[in-house]
ZAMARGU-4260 file (C-alpha; in steps of 0.2 Angstrom, whole numbers, plus 5000, padded with zeros to 4 digits):
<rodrens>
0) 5589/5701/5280 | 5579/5685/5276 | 5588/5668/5268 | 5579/5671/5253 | 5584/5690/5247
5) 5603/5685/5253 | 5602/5669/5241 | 5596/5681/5228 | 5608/5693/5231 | 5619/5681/5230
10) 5613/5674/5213 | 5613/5690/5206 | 5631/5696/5211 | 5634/5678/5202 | 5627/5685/5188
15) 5641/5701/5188 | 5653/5691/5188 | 5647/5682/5174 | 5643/5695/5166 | 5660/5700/5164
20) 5670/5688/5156 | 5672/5699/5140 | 5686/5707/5150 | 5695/5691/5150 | 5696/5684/5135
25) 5713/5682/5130 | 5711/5667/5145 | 5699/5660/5132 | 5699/5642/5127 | 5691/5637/5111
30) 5678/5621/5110 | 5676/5622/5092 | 5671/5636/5088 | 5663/5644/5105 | 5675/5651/5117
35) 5675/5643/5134 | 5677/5660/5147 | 5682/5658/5163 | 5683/5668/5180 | 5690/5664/5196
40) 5685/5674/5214 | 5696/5674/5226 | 5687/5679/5245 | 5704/5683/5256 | 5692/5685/5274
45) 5682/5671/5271 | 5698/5661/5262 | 5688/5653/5248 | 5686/5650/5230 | 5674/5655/5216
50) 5675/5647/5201 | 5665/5650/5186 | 5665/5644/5168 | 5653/5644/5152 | 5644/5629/5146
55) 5655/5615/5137 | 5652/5598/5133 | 5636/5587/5129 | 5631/5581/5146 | 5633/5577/5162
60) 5642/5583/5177 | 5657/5596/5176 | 5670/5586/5188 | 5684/5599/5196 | 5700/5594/5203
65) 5715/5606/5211 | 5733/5605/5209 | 5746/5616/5217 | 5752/5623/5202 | 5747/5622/5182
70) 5760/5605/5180 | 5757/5599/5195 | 5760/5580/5199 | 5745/5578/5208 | 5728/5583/5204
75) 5714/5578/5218 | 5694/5580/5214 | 5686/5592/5225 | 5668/5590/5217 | 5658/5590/5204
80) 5642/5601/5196 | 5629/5600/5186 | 5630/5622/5188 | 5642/5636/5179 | 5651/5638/5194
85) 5659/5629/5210 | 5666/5637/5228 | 5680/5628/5234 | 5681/5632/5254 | 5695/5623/5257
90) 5705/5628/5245 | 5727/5628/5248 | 5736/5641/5260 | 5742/5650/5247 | 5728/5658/5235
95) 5741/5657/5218 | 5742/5638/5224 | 5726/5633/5219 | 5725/5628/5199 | 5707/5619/5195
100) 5703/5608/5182 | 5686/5609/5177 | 5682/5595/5164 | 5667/5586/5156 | 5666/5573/5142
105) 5685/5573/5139 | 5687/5593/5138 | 5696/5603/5152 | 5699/5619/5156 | 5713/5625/5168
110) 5706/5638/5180 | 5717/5648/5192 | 5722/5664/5199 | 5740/5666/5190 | 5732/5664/5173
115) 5717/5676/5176 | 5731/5689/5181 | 5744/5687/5167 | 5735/5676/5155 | 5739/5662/5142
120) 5759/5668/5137 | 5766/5667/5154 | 5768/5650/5161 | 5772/5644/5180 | 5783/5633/5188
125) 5783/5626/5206 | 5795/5613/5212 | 5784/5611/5226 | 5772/5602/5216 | 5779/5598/5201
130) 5796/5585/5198 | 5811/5593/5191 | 5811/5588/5175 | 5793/5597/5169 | 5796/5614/5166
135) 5812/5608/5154 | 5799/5596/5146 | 5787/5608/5143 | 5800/5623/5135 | 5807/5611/5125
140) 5790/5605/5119 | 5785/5623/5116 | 5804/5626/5107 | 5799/5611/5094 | 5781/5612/5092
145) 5779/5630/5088 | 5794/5633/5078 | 5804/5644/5092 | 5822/5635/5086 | 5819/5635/5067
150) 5820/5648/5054 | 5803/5652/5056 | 5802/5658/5073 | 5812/5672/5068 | 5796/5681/5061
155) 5780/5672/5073 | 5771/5684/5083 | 5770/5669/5096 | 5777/5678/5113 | 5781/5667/5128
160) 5789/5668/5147 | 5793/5656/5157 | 5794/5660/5177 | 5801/5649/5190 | 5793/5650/5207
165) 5808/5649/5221 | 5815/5632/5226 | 5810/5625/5243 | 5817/5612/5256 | 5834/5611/5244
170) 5826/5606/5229 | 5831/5613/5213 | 5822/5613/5194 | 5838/5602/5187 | 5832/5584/5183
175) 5853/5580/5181 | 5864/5578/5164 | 5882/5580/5159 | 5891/5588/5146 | 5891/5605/5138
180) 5873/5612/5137 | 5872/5608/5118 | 5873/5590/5120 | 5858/5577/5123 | 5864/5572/5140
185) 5865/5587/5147 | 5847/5588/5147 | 5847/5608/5144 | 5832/5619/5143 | 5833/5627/5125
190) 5825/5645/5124 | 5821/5649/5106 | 5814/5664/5099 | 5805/5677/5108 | 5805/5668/5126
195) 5810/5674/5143 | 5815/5665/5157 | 5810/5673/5175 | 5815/5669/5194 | 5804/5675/5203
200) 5815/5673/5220 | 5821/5689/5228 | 5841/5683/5223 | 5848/5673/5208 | 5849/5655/5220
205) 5833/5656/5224 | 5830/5649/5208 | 5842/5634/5202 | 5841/5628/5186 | 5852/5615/5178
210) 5860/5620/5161 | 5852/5634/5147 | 5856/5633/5128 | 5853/5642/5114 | 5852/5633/5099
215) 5857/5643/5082 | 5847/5637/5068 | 5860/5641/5054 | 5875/5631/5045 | 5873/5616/5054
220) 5871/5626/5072 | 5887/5636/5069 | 5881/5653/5064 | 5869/5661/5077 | 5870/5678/5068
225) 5852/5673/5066 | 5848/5668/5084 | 5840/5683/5092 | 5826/5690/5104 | 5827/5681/5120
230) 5831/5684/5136 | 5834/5676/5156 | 5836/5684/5173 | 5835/5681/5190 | 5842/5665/5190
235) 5856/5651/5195 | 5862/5640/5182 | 5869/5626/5192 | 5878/5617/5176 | 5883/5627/5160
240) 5876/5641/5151 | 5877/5641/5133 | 5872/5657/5127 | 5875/5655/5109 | 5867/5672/5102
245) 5868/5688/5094 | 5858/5703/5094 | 5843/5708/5104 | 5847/5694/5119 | 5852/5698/5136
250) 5855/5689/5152 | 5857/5699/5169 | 5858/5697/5186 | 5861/5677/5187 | 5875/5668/5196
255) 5884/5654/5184 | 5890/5639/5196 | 5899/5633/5178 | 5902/5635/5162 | 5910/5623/5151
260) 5908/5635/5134 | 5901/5650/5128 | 5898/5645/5112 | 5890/5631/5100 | 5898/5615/5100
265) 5888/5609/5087 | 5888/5605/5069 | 5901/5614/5060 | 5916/5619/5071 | 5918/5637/5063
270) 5907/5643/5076 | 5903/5662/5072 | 5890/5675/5082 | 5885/5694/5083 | 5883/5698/5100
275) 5879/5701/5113 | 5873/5708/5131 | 5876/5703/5148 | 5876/5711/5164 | 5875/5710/5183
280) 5881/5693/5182 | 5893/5681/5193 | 5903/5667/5187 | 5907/5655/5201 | 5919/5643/5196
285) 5925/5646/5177 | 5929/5660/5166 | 5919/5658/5151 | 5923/5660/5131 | 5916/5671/5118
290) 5927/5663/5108 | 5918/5663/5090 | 5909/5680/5093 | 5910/5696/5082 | 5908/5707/5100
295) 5902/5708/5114 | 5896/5720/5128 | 5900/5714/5147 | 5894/5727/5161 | 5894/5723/5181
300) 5901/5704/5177 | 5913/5696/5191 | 5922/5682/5184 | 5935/5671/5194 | 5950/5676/5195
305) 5963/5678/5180 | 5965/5690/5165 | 5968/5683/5149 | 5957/5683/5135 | 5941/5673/5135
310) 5935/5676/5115 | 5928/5691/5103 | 5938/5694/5087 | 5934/5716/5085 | 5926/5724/5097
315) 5924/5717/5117 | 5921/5730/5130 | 5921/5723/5146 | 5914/5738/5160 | 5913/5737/5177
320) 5920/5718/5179 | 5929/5712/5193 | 5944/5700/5183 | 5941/5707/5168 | 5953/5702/5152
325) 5969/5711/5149 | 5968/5727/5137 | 5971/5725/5120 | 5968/5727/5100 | 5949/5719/5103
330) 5947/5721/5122 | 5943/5737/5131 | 5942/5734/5149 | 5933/5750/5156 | 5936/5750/5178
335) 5917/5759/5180 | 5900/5762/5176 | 5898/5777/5178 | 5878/5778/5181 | 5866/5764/5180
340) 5850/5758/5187 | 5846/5739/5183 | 5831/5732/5174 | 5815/5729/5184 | 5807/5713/5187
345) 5794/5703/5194 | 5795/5692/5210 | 5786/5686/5223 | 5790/5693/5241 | 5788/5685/5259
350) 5769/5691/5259 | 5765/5678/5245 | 5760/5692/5235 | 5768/5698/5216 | 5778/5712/5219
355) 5791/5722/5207 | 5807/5727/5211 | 5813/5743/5204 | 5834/5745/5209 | 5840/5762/5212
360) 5852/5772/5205 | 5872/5769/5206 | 5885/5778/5204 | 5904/5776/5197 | 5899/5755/5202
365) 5909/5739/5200 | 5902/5721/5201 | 5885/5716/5205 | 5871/5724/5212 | 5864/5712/5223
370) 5873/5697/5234 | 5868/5679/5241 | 5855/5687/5255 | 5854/5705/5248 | 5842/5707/5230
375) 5852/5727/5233 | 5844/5745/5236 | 5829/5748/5225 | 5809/5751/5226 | 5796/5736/5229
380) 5780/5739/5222 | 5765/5729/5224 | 5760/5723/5208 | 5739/5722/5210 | 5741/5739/5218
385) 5753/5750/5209 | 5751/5741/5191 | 5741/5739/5177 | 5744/5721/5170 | 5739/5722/5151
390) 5738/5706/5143 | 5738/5702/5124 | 5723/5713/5115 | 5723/5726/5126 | 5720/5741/5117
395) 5732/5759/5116 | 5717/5768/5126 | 5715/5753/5139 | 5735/5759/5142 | 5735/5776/5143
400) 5719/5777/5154 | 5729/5766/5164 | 5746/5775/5165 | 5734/5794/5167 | 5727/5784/5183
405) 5744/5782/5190 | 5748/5764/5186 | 5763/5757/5179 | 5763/5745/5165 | 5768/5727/5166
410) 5766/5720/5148 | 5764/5702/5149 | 5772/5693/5133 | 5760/5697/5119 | 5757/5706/5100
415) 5751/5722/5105 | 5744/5731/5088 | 5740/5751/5092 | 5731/5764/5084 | 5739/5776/5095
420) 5757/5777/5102 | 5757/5774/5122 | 5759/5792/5130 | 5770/5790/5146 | 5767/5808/5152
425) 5770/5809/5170 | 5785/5805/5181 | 5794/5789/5188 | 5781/5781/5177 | 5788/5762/5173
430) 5784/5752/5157 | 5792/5735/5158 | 5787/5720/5147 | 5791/5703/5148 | 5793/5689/5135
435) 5800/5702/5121 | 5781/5708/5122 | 5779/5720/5106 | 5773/5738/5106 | 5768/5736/5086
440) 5759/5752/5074 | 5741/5744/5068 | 5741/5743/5049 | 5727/5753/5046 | 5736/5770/5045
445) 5725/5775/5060 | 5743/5778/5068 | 5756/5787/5061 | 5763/5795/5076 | 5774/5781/5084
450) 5773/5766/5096 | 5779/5775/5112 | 5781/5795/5116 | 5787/5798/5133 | 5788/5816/5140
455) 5802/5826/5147 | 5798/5819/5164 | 5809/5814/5179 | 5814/5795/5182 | 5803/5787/5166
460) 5808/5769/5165 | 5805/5759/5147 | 5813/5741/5149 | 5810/5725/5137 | 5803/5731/5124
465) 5802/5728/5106 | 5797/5742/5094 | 5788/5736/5077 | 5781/5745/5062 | 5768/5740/5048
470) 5765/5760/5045 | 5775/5773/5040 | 5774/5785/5055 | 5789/5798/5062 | 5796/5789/5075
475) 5795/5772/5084 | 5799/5777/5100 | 5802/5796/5106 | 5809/5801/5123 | 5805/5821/5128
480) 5797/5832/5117 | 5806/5843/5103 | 5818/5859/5113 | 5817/5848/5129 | 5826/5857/5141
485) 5823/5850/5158 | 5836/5843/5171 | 5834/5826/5175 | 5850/5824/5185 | 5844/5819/5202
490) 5830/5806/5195 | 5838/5802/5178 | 5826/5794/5164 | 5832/5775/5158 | 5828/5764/5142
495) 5833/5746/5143 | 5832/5730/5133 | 5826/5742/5119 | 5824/5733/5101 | 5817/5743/5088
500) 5814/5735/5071 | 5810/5744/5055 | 5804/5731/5037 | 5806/5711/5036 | 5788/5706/5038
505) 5774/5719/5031 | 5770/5720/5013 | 5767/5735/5010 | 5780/5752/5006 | 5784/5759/5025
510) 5794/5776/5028 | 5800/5781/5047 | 5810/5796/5050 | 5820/5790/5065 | 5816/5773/5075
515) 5822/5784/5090 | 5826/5802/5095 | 5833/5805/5113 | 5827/5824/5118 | 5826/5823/5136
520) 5843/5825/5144 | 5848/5813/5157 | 5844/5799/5150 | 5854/5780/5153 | 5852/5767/5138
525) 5855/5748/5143 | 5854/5740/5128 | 5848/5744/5113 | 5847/5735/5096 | 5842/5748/5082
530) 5837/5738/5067 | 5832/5741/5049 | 5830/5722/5044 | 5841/5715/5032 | 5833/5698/5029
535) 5816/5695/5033 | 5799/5687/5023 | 5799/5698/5009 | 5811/5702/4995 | 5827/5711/4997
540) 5840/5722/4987 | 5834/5735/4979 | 5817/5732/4982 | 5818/5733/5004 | 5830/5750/4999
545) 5814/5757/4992 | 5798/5748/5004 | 5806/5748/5021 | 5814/5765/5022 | 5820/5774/5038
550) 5834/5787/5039 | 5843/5785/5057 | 5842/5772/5069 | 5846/5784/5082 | 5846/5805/5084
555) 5853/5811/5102 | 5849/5829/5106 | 5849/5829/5124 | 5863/5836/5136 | 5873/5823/5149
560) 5863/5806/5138 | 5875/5790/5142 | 5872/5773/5132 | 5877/5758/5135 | 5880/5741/5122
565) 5871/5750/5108 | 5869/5740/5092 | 5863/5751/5076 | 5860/5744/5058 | 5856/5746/5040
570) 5848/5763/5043 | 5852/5773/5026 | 5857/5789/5033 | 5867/5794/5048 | 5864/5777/5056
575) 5869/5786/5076 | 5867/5805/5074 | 5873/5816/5093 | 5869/5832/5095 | 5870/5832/5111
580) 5882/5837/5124 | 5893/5826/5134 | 5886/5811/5126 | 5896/5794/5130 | 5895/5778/5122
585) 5901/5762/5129 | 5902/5749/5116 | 5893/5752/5097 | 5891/5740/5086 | 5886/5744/5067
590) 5883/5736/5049 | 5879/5748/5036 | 5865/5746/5024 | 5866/5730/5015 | 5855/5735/5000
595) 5860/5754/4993 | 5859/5752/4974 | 5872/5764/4971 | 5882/5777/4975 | 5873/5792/4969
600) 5859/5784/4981 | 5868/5784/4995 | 5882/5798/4996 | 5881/5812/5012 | 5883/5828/5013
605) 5874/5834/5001 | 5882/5820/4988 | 5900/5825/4992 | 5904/5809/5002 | 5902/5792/4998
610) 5889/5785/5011 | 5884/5791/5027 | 5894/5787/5043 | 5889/5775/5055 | 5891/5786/5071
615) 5891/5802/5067 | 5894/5818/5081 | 5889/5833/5073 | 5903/5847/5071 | 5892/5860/5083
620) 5895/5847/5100 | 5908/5851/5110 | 5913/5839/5122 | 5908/5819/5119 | 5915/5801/5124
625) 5914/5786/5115 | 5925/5770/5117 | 5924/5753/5110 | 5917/5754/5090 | 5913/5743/5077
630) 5906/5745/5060 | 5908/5729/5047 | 5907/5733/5029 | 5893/5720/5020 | 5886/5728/5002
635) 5879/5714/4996 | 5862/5722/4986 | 5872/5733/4976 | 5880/5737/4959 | 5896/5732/4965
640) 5901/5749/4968 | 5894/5756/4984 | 5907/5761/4996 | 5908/5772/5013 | 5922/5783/5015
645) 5922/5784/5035 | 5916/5775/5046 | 5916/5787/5059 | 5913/5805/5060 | 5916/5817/5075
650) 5923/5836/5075 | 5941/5841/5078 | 5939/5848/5096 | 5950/5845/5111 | 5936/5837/5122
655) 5930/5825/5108 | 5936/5809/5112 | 5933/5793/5102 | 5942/5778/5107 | 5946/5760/5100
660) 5937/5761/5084 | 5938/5747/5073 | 5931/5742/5053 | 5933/5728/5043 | 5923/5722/5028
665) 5913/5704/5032 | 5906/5702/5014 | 5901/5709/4996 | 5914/5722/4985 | 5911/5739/4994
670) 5923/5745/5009 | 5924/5755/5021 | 5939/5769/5016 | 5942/5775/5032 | 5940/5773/5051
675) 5937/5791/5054 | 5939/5808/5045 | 5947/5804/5032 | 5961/5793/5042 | 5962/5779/5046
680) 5965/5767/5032 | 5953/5757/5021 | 5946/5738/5025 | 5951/5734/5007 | 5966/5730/5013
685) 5961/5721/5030 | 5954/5727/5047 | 5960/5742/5050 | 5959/5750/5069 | 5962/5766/5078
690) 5966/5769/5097 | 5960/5786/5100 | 5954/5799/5089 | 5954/5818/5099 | 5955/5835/5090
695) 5965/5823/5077 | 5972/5826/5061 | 5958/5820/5050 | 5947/5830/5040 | 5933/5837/5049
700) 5916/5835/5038 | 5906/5849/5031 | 5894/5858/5044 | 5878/5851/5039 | 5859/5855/5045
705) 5849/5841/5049 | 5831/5840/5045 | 5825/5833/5062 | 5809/5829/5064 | 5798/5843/5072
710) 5780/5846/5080 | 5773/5851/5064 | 5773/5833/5059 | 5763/5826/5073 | 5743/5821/5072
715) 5735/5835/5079 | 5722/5825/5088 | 5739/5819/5101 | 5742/5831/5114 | 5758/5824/5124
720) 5758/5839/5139 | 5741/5837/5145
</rodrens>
């Protein structure tokens, strides 16, 4: 072949390339108002670089300079152009290692391989190139600049990770401080609103960082009932971990060198929380405090050695710790899990290359899952081969043909808007998102199905999610189909880090019949906040009572369905409602609707009971476990006369067992009259708790037919068993 047809096949495979930057656009930058695209080639035989870029500036050459990582100290030029593109042939060892900076009259654009992957909401670290202060410089620039720490965060649609690459020749990502995380010299990173933090080392000490904070942005900093939707993993925190935060937070599998509090130390001393989740975690040195917290769920935790309390005022279960706290009124220390496969997540391995990790299933387990040299028993799957990486305005087709080809699902932090729910429809599919990435109904009414349908398929996995609707639909999230029948006992199906959300942002009048139903049997929840909002940027009382409706939080048909820390509020019917056989619940935590009017609006079984029960086991089950329950009395948006006769609800039969239930009343006149049945006393006279509740004395309710949904309700251009 003649020099002249290889340059021109050469130009015009140039021209391919360029011709597809419309597939990249969410790693656009804006010059004006143009969008500066960008493409990087990477040639693994020849071990070179492409880069290539569309027209900026005015004139003159586009100079390019490489770092080893996005921050990195240290930028050296390696030429300049007066083309669109530029090959780099001696580019660093490792392909991710190569960041470019291609600038021209005073613009630059960052070009690498890490963003063209998992575009502009994940963001890098490497200590091998970068000094340790620079990752905390940047998050905390990020935490003020775009509102994360403030009121407003609560409601952005900003999504943000932040992933630490592992830690080489002894270094570690901590710049030095002192103190408790909350103070200035303890120079913490603070995570706000809707951020992740990520090792990406195979173990926690892979990845040291210094201290982590979570700074509540209410009363001065000493309420953080407010201070959700964040999460870390996969991490050492060499100095103190702060995790001052409620609902929809977790932290898992990170080893704790020291901790001087767990709460805020901040502002106002009356420090108070709704919490929280952590699992798979080791404290080295020093048993922390929830001192200051409402509740909390502990799974798989090893703290050092002792047993007296460390915090919580109601409801602390503390499940397969190693030194858990003594038993009593507020702590339930349960010896086991049971069944439980931990969360997914993304590292890089040995080869160089991204990988995920799915860990496989335990049994009846105590402690961690993984050890100093050991990440623990599990899966690795090659990211670029086994998984489709969506990024921010990737459309519900894009996912689905991805998913029908065999990939899994990594959702990079993002807003995704749908105009059809995600069909998971074949086994040991995985759908794991990172940055609280949000699976949200388009507000076209285009969908009114749902944001995810799963099938009754073996070994499904749905982790870090949140669930979002600006439509009316039947569910938010629906795992098998109606009459699901199929055993999933060797392979089970597993939901974690599940938020669902139902009102507080969109304008107009929403109704949901559940935000999710549980019809596949076999199924392991990990977490899982349930939330009608109660607050939120439109008005509330009676007006949310009638735009932002939505009946259950949760409906469990399915045989052998275990769930653990479930959080389920303000849902205006039966907020939990089991139908199921052999359900168990470790830990349930439950405010009742703020904002029912009246009484007459909100009575149960058909009008003969004053509001609906938070968790409610229907009177056909015949065997069920639950331990460790909470529901807090707040009618606040009513006439004053709202009130809930029981908290609980379950049918008088011997192998019904529901264990350390507890009510109380946090604010407004209504209460809560009972614990369960009938019995129980009322939280007008104080907190009130009951031990064990099995084939008791109370009065069983009415028997009751539930109007689930059904298929007749579903769009019938959605086939889910195709």
């Amino acid at each position: 072949m003649s020099k002249k047809i290889i340059s021109f096949f050469t130009v015009f495979i140039l021209m391919l390339v360029l011709c597809s930057f419309s597939s990249y656009a969410d790693n656009d930058k804006i010059e004006g108002n143009k969008k500066i695209e960008r493409k990087i080639v990477y040639n693994k035989k020849k071990h070179n670089i492409i880069l290539l870029w569309s027209a900026f500036g005015s004139s003159g050459n586009y100079v390019i300079t490489r770092g080893g990582s996005r921050l990195a100290s240290d930028f050296i030029t390696v030429g300049s152009t007066s083309t669109l593109s530029f090959t780099d042939n001696k580019p660093n060892a490792d392909k991710y290692e190569n960041y470019y900076k291609v600038t021209r009259n005073s613009i630059t654009v960052i070009i690498s391989l890490e963003n063209q992957i998992f575009g502009d909401n994940m963001y890098f670290y490497d200590r091998k190139y970068e000094k340790a202060a620079t990752a905390r410089n940047e998050i905390n620039s990020q935490f003020e600049s775009i509102g994360l720490g403030g009121s407003n965060g609560e409601w952005t649609t900003k999504r943000q990770a932040y992933y630490f690459k592992p830690n080489i020749n002894g270094q570690t990502y901590d710049s030095g401080g002192s103190g408790s995380a909350s103070s200035a010299e303890a120079n913490s990173i603070e995570l706000g609103f809707y951020s992740h933090i990520g090792g990406l080392g195979k173990v926690p000490s892979d990845v040291k960082l210094g201290s982590i904070f979570t700074k509540p942005h209410l009363s001065g900093g000493a309420n953080a009932t407010c201070t959700f939707w964040r999460s870390v993993e996969n991490v050492e925190v060499m100095r103190d971990f702060a995790w001052t935060v409620s609902q929809s937070t977790s932290a898992r599998r990170m080893l704790i060198e020291s901790t001087s509090k767990y709460i805020s130390d901040i502002g106002d001393t009356n420090f108070w929380g709704s919490g929280g989740f952590i699992a798979d975690i080791h404290y080295a040195s020093s048993r922390p405090n929830w001192g200051g917290q409402q509740q909390w769920y502990t799974r798989n935790t090893v703290f050092p050695s002792g047993s007296g309390a460390m915090g919580g005022s109601y409801n602390m279960v503390w499940q397969g710790c190693v030194n858990a706290p003594k038993e009593d009124e507020a702590n339930s220390p349960i010896s086991a899990t049971p069944i439980i496969r931990e969360k997914p997540f993304l590292f890089i391995d040995k080869d160089g290359e991204y990988k995920v990790f799915v860990p496989a299933w335990q049994k009846d387990r105590v402690g961690i899952s993984w050890s100093a040299a050991d990440m623990g028993k599990g899966e690795i799957q090659d990211l670029l081969t086994n998984w489709y990486v969506a990024k921010e305005g990737d459309t519900d087709l894009e996912i689905n043909n991805a998913l029908k080809a065999g990939k899994n699902i990594f959702f990079t932090p993002g807003h995704y808007s749908l105009n059809a729910p995600i069909q998971v429809n074949r086994k040991d599919a995985v759908l794991l998102g990172a940055g609280i990435a949000s699976v949200t109904l388009e507000p076209t009414e285009k969908n009114t199905w749902g944001c995810i349908y799963a099938d009754d398929k073996d070994g499904i996995i749905i982790a870090g999610l949140l669930m979002d609707s600006l439509n009316s639909t039947t569910y938010q999230i629906r795992i098998g189909n109606e009459g699901a029948n199929s055993d999933h006992s060797a392979d089970p199906i597993l939901l974690t880090d599940i938020t669902c959300r139902v009102g507080g942002v969109q304008s107009k009048n929403i109704q949901i019949q559940a935000s999710m139903q549980i019809n596949s049997s076999n199924v392991v929840g990990d977490h899982f906040w349930l939330w009608r909002a109660d607050h939120g940027s439109q008005r509330g009382g009676d007006a949310r009572w009638l735009r932002d409706r939505c009946k259950n939080g949760l409906i469990v048909t399915g045989n052998d369905v275990t769930l653990y820390g479930l959080f389920t509020e303000h849902y205006q019917e039966y907020e939990v409602l089991w139908l199921g056989e052999r359900g168990r619940t470790y830990f349930f935590q439950n405010e009742p609707p703020y904002d029912a009017p009246n009484q007459a609006s909100w009575s149960s079984q058909e009008g003969r009971v004053a509001g609906y029960a938070a968790f409610k086991v229907a009177n056909s089950v015949k065997e069920h476990q639950s331990i460790g329950m909470g529901s807090y009395a707040v009618f606040t948006g009513t006439d004053g006369n709202v009130n809930k006769k029981n908290g609980f609800e379950a049918p008088n039969s011997p192998n019904v067992k529901l264990e350390k239930m507890c009510i109380t009343r946090f604010a407004g006149p209504g209460n809560i009259q009972n614990v369960i049945n009938g019995i129980g006393g009322s939280t007008a006279t104080g907190t009130k708790r009951l031990t064990l509740y099995n084939n008791g004395e109370g009065t069983q309710s009415y028997d009751e037919e539930f109007n689930l949904p059904n298929r007749e309700s579903y769009p019938a251009y959605i086939n889910m068993e195709k």
